[in-house]
N, C-alpha and C positions, 0 to 999 in steps of 0.2 A: 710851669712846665707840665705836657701834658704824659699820662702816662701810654708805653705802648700796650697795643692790643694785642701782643705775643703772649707764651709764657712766659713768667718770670723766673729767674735765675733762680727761688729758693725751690718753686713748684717741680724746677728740673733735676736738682738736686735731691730732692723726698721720692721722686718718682726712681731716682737711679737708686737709691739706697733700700728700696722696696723693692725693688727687680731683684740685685744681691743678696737680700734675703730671701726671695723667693726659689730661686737659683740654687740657694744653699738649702734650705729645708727639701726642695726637690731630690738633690745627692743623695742626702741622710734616709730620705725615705726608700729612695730607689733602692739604695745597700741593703736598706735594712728589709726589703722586700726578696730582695733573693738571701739573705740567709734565710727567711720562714719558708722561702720554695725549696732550699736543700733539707729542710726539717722536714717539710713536708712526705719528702719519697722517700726518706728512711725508715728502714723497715718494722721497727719496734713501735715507730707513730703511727704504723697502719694495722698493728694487730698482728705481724709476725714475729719470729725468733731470729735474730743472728746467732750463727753458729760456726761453728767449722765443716759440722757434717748434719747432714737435715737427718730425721729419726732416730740419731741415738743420745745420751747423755741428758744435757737439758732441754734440749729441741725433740726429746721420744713423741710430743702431742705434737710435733708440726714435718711431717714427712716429705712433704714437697718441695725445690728450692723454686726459686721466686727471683728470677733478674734482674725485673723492672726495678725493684727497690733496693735503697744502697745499706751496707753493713760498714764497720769498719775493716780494714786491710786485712787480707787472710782469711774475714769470713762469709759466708752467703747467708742470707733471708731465705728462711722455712717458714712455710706456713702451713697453717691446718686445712684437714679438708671441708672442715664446716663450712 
């Protein structure tokens, strides 16, 4: 009996079982890609203060507030003028 010249049923099988993993570490990466981009623009990982109020209390060294970067709920990013 001769064999065909196709793929073989085991070849189709490794190749879809490799795609699924690949598929899946793709997800995991992607996730884990955007929580380092939300660490990324918080403001304490960029050299600023969160605070309630920019110049007074623990933020006295960083007097200006700062938009672009995020704080937790209630406070803003002060940064220094250096």
């Amino acid at each position: 009996m001769k064999k065909g010249q196709g793929l073989s049923l085991t070849t189709i099988v490794v190749a879809a079982i490799a795609l699924l993993v690949l598929v899946i570490l793709s997800v995991i990466f992607i996730g884990r890609m955007g929580g380092f981009a939300a660490q990324v623009e918080e403001c304490e990982n960029k050299g600023g203060k969160c605070a309630i109020t920019c110049g007074i209390d623990d933020a006295v060294n960083y007097p200006t507030q700062y938009a672009a970067w995020t704080c937790n709920e209630g406070e803003v990013c002060c940064i220094s003028p250096e």
